[in-house]
Predicted model as a PDB file, atoms N, CA, C, CB and O in Angstrom, pLDDT in the B-factor column:
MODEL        1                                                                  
ATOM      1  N   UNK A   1      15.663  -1.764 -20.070  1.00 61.00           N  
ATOM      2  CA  UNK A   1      16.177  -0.605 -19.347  1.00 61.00           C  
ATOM      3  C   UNK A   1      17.582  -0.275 -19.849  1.00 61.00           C  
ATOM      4  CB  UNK A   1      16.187  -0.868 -17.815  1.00 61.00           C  
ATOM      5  O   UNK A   1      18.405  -1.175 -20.022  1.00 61.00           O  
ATOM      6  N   UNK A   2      17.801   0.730 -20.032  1.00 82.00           N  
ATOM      7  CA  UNK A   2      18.823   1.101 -20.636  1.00 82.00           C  
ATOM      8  C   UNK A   2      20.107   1.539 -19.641  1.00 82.00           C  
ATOM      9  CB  UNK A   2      18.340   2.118 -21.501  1.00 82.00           C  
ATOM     10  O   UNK A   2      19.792   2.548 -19.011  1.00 82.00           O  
ATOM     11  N   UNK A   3      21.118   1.191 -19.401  1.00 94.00           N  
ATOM     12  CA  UNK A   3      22.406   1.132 -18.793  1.00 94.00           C  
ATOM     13  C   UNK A   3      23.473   2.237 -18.724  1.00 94.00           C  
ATOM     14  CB  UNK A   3      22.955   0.175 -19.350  1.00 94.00           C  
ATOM     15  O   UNK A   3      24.657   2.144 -19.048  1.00 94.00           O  
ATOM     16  N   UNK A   4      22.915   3.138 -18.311  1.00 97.00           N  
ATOM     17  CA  UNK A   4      23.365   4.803 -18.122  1.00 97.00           C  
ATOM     18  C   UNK A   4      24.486   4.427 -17.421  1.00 97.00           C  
ATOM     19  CB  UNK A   4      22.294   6.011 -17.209  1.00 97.00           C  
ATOM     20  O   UNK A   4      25.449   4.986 -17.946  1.00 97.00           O  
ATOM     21  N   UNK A   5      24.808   3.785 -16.538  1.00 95.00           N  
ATOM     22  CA  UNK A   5      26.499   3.852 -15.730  1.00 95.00           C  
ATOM     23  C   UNK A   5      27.367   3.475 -17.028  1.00 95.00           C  
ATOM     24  CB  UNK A   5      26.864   2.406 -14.165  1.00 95.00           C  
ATOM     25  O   UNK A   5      28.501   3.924 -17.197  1.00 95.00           O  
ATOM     26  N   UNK A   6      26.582   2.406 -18.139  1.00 96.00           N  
ATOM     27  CA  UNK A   6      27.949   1.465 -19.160  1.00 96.00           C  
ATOM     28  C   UNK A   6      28.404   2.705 -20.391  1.00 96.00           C  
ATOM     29  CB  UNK A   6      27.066  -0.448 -20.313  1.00 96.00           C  
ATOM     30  O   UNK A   6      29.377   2.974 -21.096  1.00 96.00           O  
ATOM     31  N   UNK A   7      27.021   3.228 -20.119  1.00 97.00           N  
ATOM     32  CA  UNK A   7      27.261   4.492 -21.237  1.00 97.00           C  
ATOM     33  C   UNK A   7      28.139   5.345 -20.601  1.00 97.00           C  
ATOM     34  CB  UNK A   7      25.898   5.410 -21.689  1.00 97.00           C  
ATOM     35  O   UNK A   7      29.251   5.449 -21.120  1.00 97.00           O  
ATOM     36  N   UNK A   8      27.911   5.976 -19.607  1.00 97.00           N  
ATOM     37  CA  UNK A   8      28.829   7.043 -19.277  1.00 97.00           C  
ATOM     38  C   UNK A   8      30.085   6.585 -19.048  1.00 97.00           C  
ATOM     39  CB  UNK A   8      28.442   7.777 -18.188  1.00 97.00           C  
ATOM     40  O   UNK A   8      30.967   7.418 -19.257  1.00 97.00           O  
ATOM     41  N   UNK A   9      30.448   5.461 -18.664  1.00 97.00           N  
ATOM     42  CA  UNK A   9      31.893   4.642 -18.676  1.00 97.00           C  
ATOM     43  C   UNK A   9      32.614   4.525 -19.994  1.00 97.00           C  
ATOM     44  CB  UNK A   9      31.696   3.135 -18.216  1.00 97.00           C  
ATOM     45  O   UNK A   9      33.838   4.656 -19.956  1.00 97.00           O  
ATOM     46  N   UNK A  10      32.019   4.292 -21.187  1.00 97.00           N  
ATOM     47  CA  UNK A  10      32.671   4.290 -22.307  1.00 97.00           C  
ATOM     48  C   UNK A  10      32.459   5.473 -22.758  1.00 97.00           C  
ATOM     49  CB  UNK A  10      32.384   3.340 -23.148  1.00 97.00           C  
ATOM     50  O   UNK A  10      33.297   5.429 -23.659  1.00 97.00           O  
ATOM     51  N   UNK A  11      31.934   6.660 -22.864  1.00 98.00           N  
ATOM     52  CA  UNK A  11      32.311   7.810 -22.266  1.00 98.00           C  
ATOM     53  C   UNK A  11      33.204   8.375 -22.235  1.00 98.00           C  
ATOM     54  CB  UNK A  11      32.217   7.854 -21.469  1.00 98.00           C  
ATOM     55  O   UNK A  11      33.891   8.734 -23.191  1.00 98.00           O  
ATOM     56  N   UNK A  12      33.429   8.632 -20.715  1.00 97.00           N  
ATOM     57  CA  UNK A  12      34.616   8.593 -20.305  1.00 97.00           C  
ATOM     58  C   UNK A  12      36.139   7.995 -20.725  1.00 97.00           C  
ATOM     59  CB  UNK A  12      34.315   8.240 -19.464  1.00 97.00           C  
ATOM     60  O   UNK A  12      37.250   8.525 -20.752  1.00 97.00           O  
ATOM     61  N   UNK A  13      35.618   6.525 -21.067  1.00 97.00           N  
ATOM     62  CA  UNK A  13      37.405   5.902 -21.831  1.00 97.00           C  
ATOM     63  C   UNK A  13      36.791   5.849 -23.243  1.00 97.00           C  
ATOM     64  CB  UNK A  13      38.264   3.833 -21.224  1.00 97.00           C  
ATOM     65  O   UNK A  13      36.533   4.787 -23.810  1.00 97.00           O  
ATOM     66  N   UNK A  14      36.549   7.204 -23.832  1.00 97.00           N  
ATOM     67  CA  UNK A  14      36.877   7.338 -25.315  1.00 97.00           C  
ATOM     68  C   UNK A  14      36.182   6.066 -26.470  1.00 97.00           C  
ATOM     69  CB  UNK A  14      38.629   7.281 -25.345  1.00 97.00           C  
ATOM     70  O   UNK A  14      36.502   6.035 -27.659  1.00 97.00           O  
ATOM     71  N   UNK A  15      35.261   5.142 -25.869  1.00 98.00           N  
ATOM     72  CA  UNK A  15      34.272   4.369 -26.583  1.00 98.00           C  
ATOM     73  C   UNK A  15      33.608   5.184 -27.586  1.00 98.00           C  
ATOM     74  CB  UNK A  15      33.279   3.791 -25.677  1.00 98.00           C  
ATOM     75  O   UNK A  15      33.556   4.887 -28.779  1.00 98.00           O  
ATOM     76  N   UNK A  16      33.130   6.168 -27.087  1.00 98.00           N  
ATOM     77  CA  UNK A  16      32.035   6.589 -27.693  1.00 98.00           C  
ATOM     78  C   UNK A  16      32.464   8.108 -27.362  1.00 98.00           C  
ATOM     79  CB  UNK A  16      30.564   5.948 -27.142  1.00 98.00           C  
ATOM     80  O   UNK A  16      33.179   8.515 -26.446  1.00 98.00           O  
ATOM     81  N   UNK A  17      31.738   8.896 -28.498  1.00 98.00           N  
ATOM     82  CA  UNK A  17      31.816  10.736 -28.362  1.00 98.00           C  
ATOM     83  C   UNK A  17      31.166  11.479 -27.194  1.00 98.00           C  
ATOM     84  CB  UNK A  17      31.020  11.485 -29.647  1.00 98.00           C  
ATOM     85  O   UNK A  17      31.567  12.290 -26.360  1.00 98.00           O  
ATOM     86  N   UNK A  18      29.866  10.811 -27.497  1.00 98.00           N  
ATOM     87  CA  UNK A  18      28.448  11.686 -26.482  1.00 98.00           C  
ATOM     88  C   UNK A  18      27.675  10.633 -26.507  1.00 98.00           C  
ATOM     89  CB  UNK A  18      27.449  13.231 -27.158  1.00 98.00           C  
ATOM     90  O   UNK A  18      27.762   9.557 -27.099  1.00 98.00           O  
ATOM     91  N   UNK A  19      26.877  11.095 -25.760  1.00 98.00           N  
ATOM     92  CA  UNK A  19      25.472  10.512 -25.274  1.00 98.00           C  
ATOM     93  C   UNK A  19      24.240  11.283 -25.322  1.00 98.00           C  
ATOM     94  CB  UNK A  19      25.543  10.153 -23.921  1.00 98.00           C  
ATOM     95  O   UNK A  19      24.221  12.397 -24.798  1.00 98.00           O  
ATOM     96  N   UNK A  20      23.403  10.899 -25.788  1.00 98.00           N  
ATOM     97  CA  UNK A  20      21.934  12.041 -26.754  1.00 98.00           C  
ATOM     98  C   UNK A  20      20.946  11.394 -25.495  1.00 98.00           C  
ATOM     99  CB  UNK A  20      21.159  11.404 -29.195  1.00 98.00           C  
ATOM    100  O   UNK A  20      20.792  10.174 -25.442  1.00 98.00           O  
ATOM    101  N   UNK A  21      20.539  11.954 -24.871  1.00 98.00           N  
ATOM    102  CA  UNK A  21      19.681  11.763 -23.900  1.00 98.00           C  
ATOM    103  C   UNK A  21      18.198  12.665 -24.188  1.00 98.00           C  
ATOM    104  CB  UNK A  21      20.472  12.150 -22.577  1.00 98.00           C  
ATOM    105  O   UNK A  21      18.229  13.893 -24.265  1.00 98.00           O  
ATOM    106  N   UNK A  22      17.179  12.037 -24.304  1.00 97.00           N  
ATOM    107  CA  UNK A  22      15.716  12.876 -24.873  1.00 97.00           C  
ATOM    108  C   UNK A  22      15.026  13.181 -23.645  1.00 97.00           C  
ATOM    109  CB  UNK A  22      14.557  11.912 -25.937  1.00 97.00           C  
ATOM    110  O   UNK A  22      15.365  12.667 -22.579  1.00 97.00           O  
ATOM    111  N   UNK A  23      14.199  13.887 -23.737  1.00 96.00           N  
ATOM    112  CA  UNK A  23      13.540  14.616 -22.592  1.00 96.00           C  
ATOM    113  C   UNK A  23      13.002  13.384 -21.734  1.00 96.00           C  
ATOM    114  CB  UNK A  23      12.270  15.726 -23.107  1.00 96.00           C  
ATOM    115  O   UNK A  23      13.569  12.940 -20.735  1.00 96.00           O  
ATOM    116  N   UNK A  24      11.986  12.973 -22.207  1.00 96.00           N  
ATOM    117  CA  UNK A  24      11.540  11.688 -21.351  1.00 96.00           C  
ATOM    118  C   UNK A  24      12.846  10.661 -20.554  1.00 96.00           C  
ATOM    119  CB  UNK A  24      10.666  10.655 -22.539  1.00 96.00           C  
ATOM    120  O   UNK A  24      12.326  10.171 -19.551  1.00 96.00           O  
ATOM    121  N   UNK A  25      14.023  10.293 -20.654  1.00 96.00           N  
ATOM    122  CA  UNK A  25      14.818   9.746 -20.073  1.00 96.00           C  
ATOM    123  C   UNK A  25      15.640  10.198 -19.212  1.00 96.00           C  
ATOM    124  CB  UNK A  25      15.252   9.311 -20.679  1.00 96.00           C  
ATOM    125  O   UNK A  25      16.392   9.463 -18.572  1.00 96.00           O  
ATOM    126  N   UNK A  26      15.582  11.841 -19.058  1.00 96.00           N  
ATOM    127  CA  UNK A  26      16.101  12.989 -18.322  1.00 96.00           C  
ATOM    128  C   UNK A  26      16.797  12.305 -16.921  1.00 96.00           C  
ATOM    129  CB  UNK A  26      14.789  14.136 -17.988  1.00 96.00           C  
ATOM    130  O   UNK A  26      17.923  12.006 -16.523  1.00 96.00           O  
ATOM    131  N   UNK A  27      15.282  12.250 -16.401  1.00 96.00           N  
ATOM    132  CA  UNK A  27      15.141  12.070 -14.513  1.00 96.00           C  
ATOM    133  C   UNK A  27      16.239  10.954 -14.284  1.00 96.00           C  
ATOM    134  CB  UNK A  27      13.265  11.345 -13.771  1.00 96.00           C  
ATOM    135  O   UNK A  27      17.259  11.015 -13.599  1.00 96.00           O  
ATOM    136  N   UNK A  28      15.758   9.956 -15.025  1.00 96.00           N  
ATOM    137  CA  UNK A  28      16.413   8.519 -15.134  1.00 96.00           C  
ATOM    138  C   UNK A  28      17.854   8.601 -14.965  1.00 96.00           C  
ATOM    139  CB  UNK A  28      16.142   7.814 -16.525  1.00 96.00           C  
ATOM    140  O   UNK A  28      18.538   8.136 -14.053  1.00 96.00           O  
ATOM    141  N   UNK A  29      18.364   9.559 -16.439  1.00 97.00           N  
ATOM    142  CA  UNK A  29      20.182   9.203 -16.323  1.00 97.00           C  
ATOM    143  C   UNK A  29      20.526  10.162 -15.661  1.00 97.00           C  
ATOM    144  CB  UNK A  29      21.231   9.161 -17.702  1.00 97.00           C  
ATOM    145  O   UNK A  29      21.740  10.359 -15.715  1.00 97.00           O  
ATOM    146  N   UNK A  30      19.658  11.236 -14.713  1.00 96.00           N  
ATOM    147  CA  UNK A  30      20.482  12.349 -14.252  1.00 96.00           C  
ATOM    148  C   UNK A  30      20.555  11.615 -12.736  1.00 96.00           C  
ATOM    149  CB  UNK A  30      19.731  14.087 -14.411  1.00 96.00           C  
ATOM    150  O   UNK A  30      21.492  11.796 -11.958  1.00 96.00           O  
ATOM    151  N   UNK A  31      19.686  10.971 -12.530  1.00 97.00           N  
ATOM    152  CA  UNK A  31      19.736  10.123 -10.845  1.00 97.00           C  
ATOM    153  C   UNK A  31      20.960   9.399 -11.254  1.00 97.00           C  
ATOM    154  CB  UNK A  31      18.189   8.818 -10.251  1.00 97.00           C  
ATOM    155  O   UNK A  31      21.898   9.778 -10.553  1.00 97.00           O  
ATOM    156  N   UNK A  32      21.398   8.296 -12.319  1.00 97.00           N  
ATOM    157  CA  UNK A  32      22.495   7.670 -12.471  1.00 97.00           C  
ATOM    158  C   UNK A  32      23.761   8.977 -12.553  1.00 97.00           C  
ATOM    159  CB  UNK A  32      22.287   6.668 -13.810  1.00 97.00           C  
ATOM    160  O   UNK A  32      24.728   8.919 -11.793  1.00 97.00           O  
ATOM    161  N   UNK A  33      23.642   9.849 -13.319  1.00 97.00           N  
ATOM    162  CA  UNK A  33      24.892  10.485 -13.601  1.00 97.00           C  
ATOM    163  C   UNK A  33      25.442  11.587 -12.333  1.00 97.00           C  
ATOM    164  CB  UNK A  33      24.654  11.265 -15.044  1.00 97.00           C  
ATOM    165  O   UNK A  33      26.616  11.954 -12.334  1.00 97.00           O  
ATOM    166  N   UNK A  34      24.346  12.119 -11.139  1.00 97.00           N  
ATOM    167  CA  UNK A  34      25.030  12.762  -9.792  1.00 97.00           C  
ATOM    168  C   UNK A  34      25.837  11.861  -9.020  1.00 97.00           C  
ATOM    169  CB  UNK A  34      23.986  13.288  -8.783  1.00 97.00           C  
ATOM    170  O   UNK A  34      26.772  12.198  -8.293  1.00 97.00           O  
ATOM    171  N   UNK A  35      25.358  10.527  -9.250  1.00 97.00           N  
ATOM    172  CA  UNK A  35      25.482   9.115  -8.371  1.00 97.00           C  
ATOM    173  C   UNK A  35      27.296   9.185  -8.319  1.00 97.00           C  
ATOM    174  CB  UNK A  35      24.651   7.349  -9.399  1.00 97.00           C  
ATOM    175  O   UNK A  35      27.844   9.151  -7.217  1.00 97.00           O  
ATOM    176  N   UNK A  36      28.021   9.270  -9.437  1.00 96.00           N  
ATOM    177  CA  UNK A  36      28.925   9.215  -9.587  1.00 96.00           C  
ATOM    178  C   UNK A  36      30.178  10.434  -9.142  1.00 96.00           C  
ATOM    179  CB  UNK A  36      28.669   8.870 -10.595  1.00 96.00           C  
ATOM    180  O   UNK A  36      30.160  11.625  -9.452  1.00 96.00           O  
ATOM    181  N   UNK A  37      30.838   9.979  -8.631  1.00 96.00           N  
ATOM    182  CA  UNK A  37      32.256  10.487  -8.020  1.00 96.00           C  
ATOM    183  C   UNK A  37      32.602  11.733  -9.508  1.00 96.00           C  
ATOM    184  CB  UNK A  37      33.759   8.749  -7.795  1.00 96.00           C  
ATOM    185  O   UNK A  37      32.445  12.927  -9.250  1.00 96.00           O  
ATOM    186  N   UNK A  38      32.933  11.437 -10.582  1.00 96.00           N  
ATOM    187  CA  UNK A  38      33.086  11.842 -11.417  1.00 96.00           C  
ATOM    188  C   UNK A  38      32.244  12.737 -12.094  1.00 96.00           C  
ATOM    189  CB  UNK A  38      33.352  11.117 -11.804  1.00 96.00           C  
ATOM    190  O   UNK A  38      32.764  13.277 -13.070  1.00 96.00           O  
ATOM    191  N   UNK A  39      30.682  13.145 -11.751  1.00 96.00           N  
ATOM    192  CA  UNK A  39      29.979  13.678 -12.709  1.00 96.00           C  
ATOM    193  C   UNK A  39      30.741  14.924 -13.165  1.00 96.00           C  
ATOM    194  CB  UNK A  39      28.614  13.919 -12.260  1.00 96.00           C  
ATOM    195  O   UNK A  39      31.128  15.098 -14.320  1.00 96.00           O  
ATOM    196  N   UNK A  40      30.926  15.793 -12.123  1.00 97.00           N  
ATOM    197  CA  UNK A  40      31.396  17.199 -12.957  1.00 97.00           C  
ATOM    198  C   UNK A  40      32.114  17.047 -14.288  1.00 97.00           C  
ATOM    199  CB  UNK A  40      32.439  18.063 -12.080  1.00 97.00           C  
ATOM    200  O   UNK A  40      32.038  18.027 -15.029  1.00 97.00           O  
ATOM    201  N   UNK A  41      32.748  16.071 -14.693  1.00 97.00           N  
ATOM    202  CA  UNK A  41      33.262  16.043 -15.651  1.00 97.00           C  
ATOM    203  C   UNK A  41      32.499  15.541 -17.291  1.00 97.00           C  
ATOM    204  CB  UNK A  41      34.219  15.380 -15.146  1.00 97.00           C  
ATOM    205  O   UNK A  41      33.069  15.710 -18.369  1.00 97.00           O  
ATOM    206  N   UNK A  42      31.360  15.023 -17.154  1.00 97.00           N  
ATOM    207  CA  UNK A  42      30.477  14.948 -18.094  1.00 97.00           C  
ATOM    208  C   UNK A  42      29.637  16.396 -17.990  1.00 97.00           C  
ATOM    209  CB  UNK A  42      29.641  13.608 -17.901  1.00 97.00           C  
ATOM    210  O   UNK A  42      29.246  16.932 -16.953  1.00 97.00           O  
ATOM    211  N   UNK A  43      29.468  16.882 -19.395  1.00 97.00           N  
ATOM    212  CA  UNK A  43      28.927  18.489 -19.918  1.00 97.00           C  
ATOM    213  C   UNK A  43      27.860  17.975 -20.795  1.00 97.00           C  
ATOM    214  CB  UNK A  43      30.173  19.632 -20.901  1.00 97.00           C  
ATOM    215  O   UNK A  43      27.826  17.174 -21.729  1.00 97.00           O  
ATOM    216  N   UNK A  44      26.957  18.746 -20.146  1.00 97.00           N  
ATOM    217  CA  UNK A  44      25.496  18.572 -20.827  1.00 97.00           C  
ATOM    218  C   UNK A  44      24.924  19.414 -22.232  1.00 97.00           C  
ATOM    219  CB  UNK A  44      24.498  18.987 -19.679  1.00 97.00           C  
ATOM    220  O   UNK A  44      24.001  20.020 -21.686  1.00 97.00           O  
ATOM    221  N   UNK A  45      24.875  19.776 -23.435  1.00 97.00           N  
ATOM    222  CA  UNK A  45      24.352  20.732 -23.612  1.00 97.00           C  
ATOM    223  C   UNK A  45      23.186  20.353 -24.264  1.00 97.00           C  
ATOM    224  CB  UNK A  45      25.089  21.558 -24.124  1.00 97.00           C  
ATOM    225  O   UNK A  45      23.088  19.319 -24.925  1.00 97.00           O  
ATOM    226  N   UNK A  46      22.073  21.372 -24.051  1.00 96.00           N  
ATOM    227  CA  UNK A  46      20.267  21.278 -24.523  1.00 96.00           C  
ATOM    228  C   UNK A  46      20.556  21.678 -25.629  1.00 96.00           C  
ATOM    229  CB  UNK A  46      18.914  22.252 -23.787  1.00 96.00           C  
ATOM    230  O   UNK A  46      21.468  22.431 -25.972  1.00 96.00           O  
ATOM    231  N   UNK A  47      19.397  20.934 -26.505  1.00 97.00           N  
ATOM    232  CA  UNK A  47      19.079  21.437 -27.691  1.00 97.00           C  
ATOM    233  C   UNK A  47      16.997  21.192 -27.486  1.00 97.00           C  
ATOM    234  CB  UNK A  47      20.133  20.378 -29.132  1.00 97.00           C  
ATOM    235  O   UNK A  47      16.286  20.552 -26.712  1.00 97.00           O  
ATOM    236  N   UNK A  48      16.792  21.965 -28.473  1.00 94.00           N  
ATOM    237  CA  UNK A  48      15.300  22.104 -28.774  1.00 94.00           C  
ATOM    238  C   UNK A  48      14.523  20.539 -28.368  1.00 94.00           C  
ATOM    239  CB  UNK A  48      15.114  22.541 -30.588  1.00 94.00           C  
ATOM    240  O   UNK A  48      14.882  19.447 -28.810  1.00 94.00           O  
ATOM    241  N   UNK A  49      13.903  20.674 -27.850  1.00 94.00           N  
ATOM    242  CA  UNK A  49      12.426  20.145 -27.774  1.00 94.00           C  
ATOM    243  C   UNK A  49      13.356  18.963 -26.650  1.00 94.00           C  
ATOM    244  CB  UNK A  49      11.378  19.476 -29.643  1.00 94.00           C  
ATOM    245  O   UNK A  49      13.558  17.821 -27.063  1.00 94.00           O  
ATOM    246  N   UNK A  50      13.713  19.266 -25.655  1.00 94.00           N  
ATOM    247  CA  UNK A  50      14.617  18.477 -24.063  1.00 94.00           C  
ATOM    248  C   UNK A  50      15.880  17.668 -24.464  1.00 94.00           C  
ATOM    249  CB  UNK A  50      13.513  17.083 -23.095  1.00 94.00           C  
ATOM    250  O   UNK A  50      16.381  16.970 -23.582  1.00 94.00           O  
ATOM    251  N   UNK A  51      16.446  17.681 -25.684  1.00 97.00           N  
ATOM    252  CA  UNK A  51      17.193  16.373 -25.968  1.00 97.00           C  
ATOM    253  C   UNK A  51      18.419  17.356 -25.350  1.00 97.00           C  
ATOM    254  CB  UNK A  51      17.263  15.570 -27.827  1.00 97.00           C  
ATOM    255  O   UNK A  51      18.579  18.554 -25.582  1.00 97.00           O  
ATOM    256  N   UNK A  52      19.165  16.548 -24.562  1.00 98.00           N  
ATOM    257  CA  UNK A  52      20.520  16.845 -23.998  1.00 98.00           C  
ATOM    258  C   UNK A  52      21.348  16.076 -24.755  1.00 98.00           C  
ATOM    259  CB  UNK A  52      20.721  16.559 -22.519  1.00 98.00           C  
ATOM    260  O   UNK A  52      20.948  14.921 -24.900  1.00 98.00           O  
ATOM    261  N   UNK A  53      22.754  16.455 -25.476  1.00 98.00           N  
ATOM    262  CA  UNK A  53      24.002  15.905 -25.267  1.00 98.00           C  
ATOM    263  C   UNK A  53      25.236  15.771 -24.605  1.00 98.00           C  
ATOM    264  CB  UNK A  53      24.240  15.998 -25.804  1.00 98.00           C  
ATOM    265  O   UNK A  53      25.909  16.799 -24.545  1.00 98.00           O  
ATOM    266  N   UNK A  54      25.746  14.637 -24.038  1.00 98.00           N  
ATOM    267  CA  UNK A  54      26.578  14.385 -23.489  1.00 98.00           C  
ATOM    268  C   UNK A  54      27.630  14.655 -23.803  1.00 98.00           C  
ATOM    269  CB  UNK A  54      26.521  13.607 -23.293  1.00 98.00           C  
ATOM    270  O   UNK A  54      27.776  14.311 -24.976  1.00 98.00           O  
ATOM    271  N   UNK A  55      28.824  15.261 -23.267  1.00 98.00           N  
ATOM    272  CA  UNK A  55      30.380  14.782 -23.210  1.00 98.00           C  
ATOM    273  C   UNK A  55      31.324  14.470 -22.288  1.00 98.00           C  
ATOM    274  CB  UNK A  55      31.001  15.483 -23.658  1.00 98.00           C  
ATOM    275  O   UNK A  55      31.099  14.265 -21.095  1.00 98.00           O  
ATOM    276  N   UNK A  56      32.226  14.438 -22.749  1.00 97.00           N  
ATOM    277  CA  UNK A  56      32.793  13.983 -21.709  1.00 97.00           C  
ATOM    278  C   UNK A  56      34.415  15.086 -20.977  1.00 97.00           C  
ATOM    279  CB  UNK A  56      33.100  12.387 -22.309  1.00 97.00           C  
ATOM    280  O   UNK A  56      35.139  15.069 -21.973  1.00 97.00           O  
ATOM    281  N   UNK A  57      34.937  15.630 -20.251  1.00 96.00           N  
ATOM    282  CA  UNK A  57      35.635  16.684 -20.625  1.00 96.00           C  
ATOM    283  C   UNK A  57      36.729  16.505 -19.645  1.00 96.00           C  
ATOM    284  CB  UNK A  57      34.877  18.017 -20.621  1.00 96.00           C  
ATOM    285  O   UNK A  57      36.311  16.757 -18.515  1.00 96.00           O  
ATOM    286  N   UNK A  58      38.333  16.065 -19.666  1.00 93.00           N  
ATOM    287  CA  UNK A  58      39.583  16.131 -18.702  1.00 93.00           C  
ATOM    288  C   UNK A  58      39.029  16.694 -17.399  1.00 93.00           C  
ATOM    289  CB  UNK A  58      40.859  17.125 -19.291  1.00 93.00           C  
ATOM    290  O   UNK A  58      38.770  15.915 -16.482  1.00 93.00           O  
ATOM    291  N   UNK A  59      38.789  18.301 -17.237  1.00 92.00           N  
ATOM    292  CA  UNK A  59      38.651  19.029 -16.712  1.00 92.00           C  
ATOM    293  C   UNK A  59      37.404  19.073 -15.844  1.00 92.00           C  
ATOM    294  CB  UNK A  59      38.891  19.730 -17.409  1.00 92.00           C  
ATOM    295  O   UNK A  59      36.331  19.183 -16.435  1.00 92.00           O  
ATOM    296  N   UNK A  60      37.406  19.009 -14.634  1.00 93.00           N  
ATOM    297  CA  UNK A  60      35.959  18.847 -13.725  1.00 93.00           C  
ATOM    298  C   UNK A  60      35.287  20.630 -14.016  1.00 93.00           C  
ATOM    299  CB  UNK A  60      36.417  18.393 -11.486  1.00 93.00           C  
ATOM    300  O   UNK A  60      35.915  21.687 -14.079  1.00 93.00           O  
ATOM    301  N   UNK A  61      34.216  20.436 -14.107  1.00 90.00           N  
ATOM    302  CA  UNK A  61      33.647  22.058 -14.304  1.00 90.00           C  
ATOM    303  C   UNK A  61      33.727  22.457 -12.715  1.00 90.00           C  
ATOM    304  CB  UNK A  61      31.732  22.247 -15.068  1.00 90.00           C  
ATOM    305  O   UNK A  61      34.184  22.035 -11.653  1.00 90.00           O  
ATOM    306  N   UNK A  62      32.973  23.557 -13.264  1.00 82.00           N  
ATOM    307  CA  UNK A  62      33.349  24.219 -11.039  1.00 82.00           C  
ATOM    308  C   UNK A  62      32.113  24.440 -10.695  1.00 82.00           C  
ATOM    309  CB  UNK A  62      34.385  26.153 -10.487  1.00 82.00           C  
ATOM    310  O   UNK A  62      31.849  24.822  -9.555  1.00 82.00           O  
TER     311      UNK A  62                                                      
ENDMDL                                                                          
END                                                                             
């Protein structure tokens, strides 16, 4: 099982750029990623065939 809170934590402190999330794992890290105090601040964008990328952004969206 793959560890969506450790990912989005290094993330957040500049570990890592993004996070490539594929259609099938969707449901999974989006239940982990509302969970958090912080989500507004991770930005999703789609690309073709469900794969989302992650970032991470100062600024909470609105």
């Amino acid at each position: 099982m793959t560890d969506y809170n450790q990912q989005l934590e290094d993330l957040k402190n500049g570990k890592i750029e993004s996070i490539t999330i594929e259609k099938e794992n969707f449901l999974n890290f989006r239940t982990v990623l509302i969970a958090r105090e912080d989500f507004k601040h991770f930005r999703g964008t789609a690309y073709h065939h469900g794969t989302t990328v992650y970032t991470y952004t100062e600024e909470p969206s609105k």
